[in-house]
N, C-alpha and C positions, 0 to 999 in steps of 0.2 A: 395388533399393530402391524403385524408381520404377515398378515392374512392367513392363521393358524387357526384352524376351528377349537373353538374353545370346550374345557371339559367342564362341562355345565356340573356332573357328579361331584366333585371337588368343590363345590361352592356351599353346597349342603352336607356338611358332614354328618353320618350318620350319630355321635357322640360328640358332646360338647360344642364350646363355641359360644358366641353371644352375638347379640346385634351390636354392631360402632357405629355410632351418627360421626361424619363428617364432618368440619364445616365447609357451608355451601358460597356461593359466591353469583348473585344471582344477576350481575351484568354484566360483564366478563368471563371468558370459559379462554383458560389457558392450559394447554397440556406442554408435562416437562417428561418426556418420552422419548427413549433412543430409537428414530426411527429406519427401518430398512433403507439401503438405497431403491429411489425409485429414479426411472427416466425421464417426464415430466413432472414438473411439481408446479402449481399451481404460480402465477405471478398478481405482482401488486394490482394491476390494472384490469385480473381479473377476479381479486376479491370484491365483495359490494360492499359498497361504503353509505346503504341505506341507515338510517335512521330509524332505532325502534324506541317507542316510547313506552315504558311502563304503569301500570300504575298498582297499589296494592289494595289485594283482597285478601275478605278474611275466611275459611272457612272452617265452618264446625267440626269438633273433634276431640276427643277425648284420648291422651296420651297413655302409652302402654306403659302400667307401673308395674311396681318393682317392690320387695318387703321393708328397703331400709336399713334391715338389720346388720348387714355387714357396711355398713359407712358408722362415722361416728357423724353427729350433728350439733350444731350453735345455730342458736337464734338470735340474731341482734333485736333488741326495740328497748324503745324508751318510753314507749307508755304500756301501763300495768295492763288497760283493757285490752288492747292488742295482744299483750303477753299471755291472757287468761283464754281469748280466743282463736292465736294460733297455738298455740303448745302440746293442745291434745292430737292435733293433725300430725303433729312429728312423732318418729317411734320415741319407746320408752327411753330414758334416758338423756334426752335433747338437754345442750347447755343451754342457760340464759342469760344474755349479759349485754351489756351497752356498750357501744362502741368506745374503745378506748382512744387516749389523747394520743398523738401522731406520735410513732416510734415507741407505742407502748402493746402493741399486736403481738409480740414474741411471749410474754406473757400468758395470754389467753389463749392464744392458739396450743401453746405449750399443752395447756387442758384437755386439749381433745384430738393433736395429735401422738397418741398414748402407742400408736403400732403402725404397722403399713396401708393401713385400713385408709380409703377415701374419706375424704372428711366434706360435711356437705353445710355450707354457710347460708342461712337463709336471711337475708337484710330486711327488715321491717319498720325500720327507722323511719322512711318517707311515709308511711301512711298511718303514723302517729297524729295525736290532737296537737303537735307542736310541730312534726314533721316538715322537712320542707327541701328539695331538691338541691339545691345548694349545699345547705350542710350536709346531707347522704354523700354528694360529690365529694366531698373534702377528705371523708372518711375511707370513702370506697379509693379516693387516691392514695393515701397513706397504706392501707391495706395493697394495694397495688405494686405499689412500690417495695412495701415489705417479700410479698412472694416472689420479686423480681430477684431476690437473691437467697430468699430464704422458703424455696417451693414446699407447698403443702403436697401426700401421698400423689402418685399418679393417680387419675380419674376424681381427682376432687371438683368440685362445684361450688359457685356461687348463685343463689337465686334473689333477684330482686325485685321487691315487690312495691308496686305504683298505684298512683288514682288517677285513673282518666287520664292517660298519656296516649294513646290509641282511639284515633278515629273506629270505633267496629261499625255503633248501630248508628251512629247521624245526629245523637241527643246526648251525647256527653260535656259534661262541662269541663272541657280542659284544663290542664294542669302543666303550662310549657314548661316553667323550673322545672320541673319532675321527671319531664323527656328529657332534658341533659343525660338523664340516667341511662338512656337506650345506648347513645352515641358509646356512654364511656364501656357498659358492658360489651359489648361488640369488642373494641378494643383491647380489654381484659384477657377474655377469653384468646386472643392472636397472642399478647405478649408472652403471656406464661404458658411454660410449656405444660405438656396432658392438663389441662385447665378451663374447663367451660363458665362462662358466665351466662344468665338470663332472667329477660322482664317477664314479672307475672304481673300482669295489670290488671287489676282491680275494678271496678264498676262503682257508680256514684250508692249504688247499696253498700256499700263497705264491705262489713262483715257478717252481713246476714247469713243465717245457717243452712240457705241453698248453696251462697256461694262458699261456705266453706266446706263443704260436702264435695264440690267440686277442686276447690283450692288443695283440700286435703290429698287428692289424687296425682296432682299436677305437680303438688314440690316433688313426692317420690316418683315421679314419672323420669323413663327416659331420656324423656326428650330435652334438649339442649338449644332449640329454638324458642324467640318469644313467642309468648302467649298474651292470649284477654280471655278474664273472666266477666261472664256479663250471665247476670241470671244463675240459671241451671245447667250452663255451658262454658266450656271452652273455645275457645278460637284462636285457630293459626294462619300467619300472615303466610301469604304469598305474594307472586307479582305478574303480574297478566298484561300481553301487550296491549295498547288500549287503540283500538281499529277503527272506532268511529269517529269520520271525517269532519274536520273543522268546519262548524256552522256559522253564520253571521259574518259580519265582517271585523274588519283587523278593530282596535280598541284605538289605533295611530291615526292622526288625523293632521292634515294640514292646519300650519298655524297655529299646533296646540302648546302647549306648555309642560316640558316635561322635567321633570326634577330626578338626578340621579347622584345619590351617594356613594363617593367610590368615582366619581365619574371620570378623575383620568387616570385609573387604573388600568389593569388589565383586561376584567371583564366588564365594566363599568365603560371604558370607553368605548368597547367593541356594541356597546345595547347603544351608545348615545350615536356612533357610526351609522349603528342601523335604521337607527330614526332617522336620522339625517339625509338618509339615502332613502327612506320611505315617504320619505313626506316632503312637503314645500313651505319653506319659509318658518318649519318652527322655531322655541324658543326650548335650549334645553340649558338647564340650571345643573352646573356642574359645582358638587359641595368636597371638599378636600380638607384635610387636617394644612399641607402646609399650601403657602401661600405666593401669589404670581407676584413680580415686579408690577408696578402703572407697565401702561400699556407701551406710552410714548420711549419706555427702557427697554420693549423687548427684544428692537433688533443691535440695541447693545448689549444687554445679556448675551443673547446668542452667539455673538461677533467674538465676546471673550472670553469664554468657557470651550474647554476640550468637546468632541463629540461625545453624543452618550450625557453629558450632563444633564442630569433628573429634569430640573426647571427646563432647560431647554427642548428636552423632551415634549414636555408639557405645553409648552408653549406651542411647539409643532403643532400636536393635536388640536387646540383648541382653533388654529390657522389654517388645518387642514376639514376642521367640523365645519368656520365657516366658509370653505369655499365650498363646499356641497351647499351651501345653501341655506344654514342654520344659521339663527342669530344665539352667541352662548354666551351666557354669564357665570361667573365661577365664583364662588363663595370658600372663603378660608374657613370654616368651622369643625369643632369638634361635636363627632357626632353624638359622644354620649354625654353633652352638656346640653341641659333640657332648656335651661335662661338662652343660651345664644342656639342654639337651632328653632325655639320659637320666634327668636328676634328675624332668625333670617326666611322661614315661613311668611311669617308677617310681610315683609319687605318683600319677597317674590308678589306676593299676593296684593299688595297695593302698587308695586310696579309696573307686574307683567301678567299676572290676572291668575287666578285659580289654577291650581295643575291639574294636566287632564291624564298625567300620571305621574306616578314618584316611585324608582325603583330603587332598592336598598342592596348596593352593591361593595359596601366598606367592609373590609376584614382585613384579616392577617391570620399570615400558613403555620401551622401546626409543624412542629417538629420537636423528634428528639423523644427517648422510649418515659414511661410514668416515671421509674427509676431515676430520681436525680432532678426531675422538674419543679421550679420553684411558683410557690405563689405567682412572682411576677410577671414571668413567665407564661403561666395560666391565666393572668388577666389580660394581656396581652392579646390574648387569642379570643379570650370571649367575649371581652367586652364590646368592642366595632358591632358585632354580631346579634348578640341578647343585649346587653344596655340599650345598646344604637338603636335597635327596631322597638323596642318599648318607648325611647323616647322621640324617635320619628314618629311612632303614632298621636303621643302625647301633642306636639307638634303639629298633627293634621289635622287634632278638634277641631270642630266648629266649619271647618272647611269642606265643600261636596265635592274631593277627588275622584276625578275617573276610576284609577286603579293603584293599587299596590300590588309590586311584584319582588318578592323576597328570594334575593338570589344565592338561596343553600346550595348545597352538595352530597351527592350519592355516599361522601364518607361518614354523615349524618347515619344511615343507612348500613351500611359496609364495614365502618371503623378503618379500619386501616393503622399498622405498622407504627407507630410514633403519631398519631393522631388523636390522640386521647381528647383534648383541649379543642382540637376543629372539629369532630366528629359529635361532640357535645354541642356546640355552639349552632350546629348545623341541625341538631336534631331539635335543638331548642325553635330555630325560624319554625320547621314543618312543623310544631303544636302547634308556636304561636299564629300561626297563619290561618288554621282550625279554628281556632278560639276566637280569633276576630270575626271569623265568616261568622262563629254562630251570633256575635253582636249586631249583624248586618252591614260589617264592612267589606268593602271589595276587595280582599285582602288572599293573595299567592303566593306560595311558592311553588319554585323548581329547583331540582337537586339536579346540579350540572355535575356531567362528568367533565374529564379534563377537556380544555378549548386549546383548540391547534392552532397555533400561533398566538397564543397568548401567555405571559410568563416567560420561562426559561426558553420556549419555542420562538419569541421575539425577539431573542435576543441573536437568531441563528444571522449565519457568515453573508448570507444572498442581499448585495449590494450595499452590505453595511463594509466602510473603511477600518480596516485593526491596528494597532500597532505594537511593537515587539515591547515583554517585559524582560527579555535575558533572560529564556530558556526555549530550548529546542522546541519545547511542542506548542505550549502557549502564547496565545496572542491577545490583549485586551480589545473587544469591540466598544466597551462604553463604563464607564467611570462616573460616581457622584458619591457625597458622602456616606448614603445608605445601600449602596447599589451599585455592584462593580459585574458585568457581566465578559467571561473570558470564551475564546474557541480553541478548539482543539481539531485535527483532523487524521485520524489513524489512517493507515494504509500496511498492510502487509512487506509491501515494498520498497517504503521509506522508514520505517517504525519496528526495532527490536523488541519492542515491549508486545506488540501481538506475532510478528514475526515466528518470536523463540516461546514463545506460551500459545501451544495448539489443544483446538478439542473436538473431534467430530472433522478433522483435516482443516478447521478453519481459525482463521488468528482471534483468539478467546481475549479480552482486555482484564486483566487480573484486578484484584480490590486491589492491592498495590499501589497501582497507579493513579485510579483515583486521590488516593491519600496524596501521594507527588504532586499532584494538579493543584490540588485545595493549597499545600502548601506553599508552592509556588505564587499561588493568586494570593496570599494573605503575608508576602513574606514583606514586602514594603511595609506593612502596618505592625510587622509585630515588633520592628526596632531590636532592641537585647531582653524582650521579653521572651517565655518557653513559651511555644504554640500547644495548647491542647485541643487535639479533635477528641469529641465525643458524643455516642450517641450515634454513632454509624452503623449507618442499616446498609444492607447490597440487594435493592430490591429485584435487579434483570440483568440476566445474560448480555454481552456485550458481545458479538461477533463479528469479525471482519474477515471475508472472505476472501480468497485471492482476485484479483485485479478490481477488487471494489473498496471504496473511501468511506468510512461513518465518520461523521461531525459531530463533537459534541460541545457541549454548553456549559459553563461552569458557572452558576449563580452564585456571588457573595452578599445577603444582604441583609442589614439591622447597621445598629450600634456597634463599636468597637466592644462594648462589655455584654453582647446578644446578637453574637454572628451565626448567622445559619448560611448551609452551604447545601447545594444540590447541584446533581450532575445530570444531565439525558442526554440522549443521543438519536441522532436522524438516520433512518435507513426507507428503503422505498416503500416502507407503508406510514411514516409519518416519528411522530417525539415518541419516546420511548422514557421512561422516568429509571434510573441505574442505580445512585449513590442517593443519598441525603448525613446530615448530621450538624454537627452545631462547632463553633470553633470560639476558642477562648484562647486570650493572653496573661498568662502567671509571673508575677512577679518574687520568681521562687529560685532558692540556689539547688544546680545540680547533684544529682547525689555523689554523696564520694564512691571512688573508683572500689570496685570489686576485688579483693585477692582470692582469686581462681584456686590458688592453693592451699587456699585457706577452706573453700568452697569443698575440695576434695578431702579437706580432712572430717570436715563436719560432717559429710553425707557421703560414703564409699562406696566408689565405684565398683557397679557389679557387672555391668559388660557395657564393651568397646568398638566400636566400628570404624576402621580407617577409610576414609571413600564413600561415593556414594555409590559406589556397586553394592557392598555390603550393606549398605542403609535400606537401598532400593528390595534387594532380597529380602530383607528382614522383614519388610513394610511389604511385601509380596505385590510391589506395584505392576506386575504384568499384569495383571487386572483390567487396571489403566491401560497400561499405555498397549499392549495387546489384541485388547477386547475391542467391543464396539464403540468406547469411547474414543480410541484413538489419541491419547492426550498424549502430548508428546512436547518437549521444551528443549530451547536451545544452549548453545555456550554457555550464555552468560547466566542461566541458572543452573549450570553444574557449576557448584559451587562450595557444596560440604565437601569440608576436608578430613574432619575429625566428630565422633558423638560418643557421647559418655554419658550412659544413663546409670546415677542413682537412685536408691527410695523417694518417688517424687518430683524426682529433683534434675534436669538434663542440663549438660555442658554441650552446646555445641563449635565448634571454628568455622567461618565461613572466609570465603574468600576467593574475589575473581580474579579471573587469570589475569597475564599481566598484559595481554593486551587489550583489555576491558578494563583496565585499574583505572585509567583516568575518566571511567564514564561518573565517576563520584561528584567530579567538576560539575558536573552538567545536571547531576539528578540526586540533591541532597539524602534522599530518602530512596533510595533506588531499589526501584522498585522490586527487581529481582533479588537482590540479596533481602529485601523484607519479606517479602513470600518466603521464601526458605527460613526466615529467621521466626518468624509468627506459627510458622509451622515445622518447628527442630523440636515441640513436645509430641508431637502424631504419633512417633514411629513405640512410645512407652503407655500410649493411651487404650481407653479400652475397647474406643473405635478409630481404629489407625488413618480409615480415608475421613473423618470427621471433615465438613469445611465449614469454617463460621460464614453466618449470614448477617452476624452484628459485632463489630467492635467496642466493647465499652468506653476505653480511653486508648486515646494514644499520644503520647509526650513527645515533643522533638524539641532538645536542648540543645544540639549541634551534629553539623554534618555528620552521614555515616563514613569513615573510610572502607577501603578495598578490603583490609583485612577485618573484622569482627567475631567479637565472641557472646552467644547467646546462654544465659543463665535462665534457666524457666524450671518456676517455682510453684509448688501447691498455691489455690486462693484456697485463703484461711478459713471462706464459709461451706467449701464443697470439696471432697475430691475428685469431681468433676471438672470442677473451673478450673483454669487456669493465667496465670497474671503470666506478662513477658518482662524480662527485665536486662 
């Protein structure tokens, strides 16, 4: 990094040592690196903002294995013949057992984590004679969720194994339920920590004794990427740009007839934009869960609803599609209703004639870790996706469409963070899109990365009017029952919150503040109910540099009983994704008040810090704020007054000076005293700069005042975790 020639000797030690597989990350390359000052540094305008597309390949290979013996191992399956034909492939000793009913894993794991040994799960459920993706799903979530608080040894493993979920040789018969499984292993593997997950997929030979000669090599193998077994061999996916230039012409044609699900969405209406702008005079068939006023109401609707309001929104775009030139029809239907999406099939097609495509662009965003996710929750997410594309095709029998074009996403692929449910759903289109090619329909997908200007990016401040909710930073730009989008706009100059929180010399936006924002944008709705955030992830660095402004975007949107919240922000290379998580309202009473001295009788004080000189020393934060990181904070977060650490157990006081007391008016959740109060257990931990990068919950029953006292206590399942109270 520093232009240091590297000691290449030091990489190979002559004794000991082992290989680590990473995980990889194979469209995105982001380095988190303290790096040297340089004089020029590269600008926005001269990064390339080229386009590469990928596609995957497989190639042959056989992974470096290992004896086994030091992991302990379980076999899940539920059918005998599978049992009798993998069992011998595990070392001796292998458990065997069926996946147990949700919340009963503690049990059987119990079994086989007997010491600190790796313990290594191989799921066989899916390629049972009853087997079926779905249920593996259910289970693998339960299980998911279990290690979410209750981790098996470092270096443990899951391996899961499939039938034809993998395009390898071109003649597989597909098995889409069964890919769900890819999406949610991806995922697995990021939540939990030292935790790999992976697909071993299987061949329409099942278990024949070439392939299990090879299978046998592959559970105790290294390697922590999916694999396909086909034949005599293994195969490992890669992903290679694809260079050769588009042949023939576009598929779009004037006058054609296009059908798009999803269509005044986000990306939905951005493909029906495109049409519109490609072509002359077509007809595109826009299908939607909710539904438009007559027509002759629209410019009354419009006339009396705030800006930002959903319908009216809608209504734009559809006013905006036909002035390019489009004639559009929009349909109210539910996509995963098979009786009224062939009703409305039919009726395009005696209308306005055969489509000469139908893109399947309906979903809904994934949020929120496995930990705590409910059924409904997860049908929420999958259904628009896997139902909706089974019963759109069901729907285009009998009919000679142009094209189908199935618009997944790279976290199909990738997983991603709180994606468990979209990353499935997504992996589910790319089988299913396989499996129809091999019936001989026209049938695609494409796994899009994020669209700039679409989503949370639509919602940014350029020529849209906002107006104030009664707080400093926030400004609402658009309002509807499901969908509230807010701005923000930091500056160094105007703003203590990056101001007095530095890192690398530049104004850093702390998780803090996020939480402030959210609550702020949710506080109208929660009435005298407790707000609970949870399920907060801090995906990106937030920086604001001197005499530069970042805008950011706050999405609230669902139901009052399934509010999801995200945050991003704009700097001069485009959205940037920050915050996510989910918000809920409790109808629950506050706990009773604390007797602090009661607190010090139970758990004795074994040493005392007045100040945060003494805090700072103890915690050896020149480090920090010394070193290359530069991290440095202002006023308003010197603020420990007092810390008393017990067995466990810390007492902190905090409290800002008194000419910051009344910033409490202004910022219920302030966010400076919450930084110091989330992290008053650091300085007794057993890594003192520890920084979360997820919040599990967090309660706000009422304002914080100036002065507070922070009680942080052991969580009951680890002495690792810890709760704040």
């Amino acid at each position: 990094s520093a232009g240091t020639p590297m000691q290449s000797d030091v990489l190979v030690p002559s004794t000991g040592g082992q290989p680590l597989t990473l995980p990889t990350y194979a469209f995105q390359h982001q380095t988190h690196w303290v790096h040297p000052d340089i004089t020029e540094r590269p600008t926005a305008q001269s990064a390339s903002r080229d386009v590469t597309l990928l596609a995957p390949v497989w190639l042959r290979g056989l992974p470096e294995t290992r004896s086994g013996d030091d992991q302990h191992w379980l076999l899940l399956s539920q059918d005998d013949a599978v049992t009798a034909k993998l069992q011998p492939l595990l070392p001796e000793g292998t458990l065997v057992a069926v996946p147990p009913e949700r919340g009963d894993w503690a049990d059987l794991l119990m079994q086989v984590e007997v010491d600190e040994a790796p313990v290594c799960v191989v799921d066989a459920t899916a390629v049972g004679v009853n087997g079926s993706g779905r249920s593996t799903f259910e289970h693998l979530m339960a299980l998911g969720e279990h290690l979410a608080s209750a981790p098996l040894p470092a270096g443990s493993s899951l391996s899961i194994l499939t039938r034809s979920v993998f395009d390898v040789t071109g003649e597989e018969k597909i098995h889409p339920d069964q890919a769900m499984l890819t999406g949610l292993s991806a995922v697995l593997g990021q939540e939990i920590n030292d935790f790999s997950a992976r697909i071993v997929d299987l061949g329409s030979n099942d278990l024949s004794a070439s392939a299990r000669r090879v299978l046998g090599k592959c559970l105790v193998s290294h390697e922590t990427e999916d694999m396909a077994i086909r034949g005599n061999h293994a195969w490992l996916r890669q992903f290679q740009p694809i260079t050769e230039e588009p042949v023939g012409q576009s598929r779009l044609k004037s006058n054609g007839v296009y059908v798009l699900t999803g269509g005044l969405g986000g990306v939905g209406g951005n493909l029906a934009r495109h049409i519109a702008t490609s072509t002359e005079q077509s007809h595109l068939v826009l299908l939607q869960r909710s539904p438009l006023p007559e027509r002759e109401e629209w410019d009354a609707h419009v006339s009396h609803h705030a800006h930002g309001d959903a319908t009216s929104e809608r209504i734009k775009k559809v006013r905006e599609l036909e002035a390019l030139g489009a004639n559009v029809t929009v349909y109210s239907v539910d996509v995963t209703d098979e009786v009224e999406m062939r009703r409305v099939i039919d009726d395009v097609v005696i209308k306005i004639g055969t489509p000469d495509g139908v893109i399947h662009a309906a979903g809904e965003p994934g949020i929120g870790m496995i930990a705590g996710k409910t059924a409904d929750e997860i049908d929420r997410v999958l259904k628009p996706k896997v139902d909706g594309a089974r019963v759109l095709m069901q729907a285009l029998e009998g009919h000679d469409v142009g094209f189908v074009l199935l618009c997944s996403s790279v976290n199909g692929i990738l997983g991603g963070i709180g994606q468990s449910d979209y990353a499935s759903a997504n992996a589910f289109l790319d089988a299913f899109a396989v499996a129809q090619q091999r019936l001989g329909r026209p049938v695609t997908s494409v796994d899009w990365s994020r669209w700039e200007g679409v989503g949370m990016a639509a919602g940014s401040l350029t020529g849209q009017p906002t107006e104030s909710v009664g707080h400093p930073l926030l400004r609402r730009v658009s309002s509807s029952p499901e969908r509230q989008v807010f701005a923000c706009t930091l500056t160094t100059e105007d703003s203590w919150i990056v101001d007095d929180h530095r890192l690398l010399g530049s104004g850093l936006v702390p998780g803090t503040a996020y939480i402030e924002l959210v609550r702020a944008a949710v506080e109208d709705r929660r009435g005298d109910r407790v707000l609970s955030l949870s399920d907060m992830l801090f995906l990106s660095p937030l920086f604001v540099p001197d005499g530069q402004e970042r805008d950011l975007t706050i999405l609230i949107e669902g139901p009052d009983d399934n509010l999801r919240f995200s945050v991003r922000s704009r700097d001069e290379d485009g959205w940037n994704d920050n915050a996510m998580g989910t918000v809920r309202f409790l109808d629950v009473e506050p706990p009773a008040p604390q007797d602090v001295d009661q607190v010090r009788r139970e758990h004795p004080i074994r040493e005392e810090f007045h100040g945060e000189d003494e805090v700072f020393q103890r915690a050896q934060a020149d480090q920090w704020t010394e070193g290359p990181l530069q991290f440095a904070i202002g006023p308003r977060w010197h603020v420990m007054r007092r810390l008393e650490l017990a067995e466990g157990h810390t007492l902190a006081t905090l409290a800002l000076d008194e000419e910051f007391a009344d910033d409490v008016n202004d910022y219920p959740l302030h966010p400076a005293l919450l930084d110091i109060a989330v992290g008053a257990f650091r300085l007794d931990a057993k890594d003192p700069n520890y920084l979360p990068l997820s919040y599990g919950e967090l309660r706000y029953y009422r304002p914080l005042t100036s002065e507070i006292m922070v009680h942080t206590r052991p969580w009951p399942v680890s002495d690792d975790e810890v709760a704040q109270k």
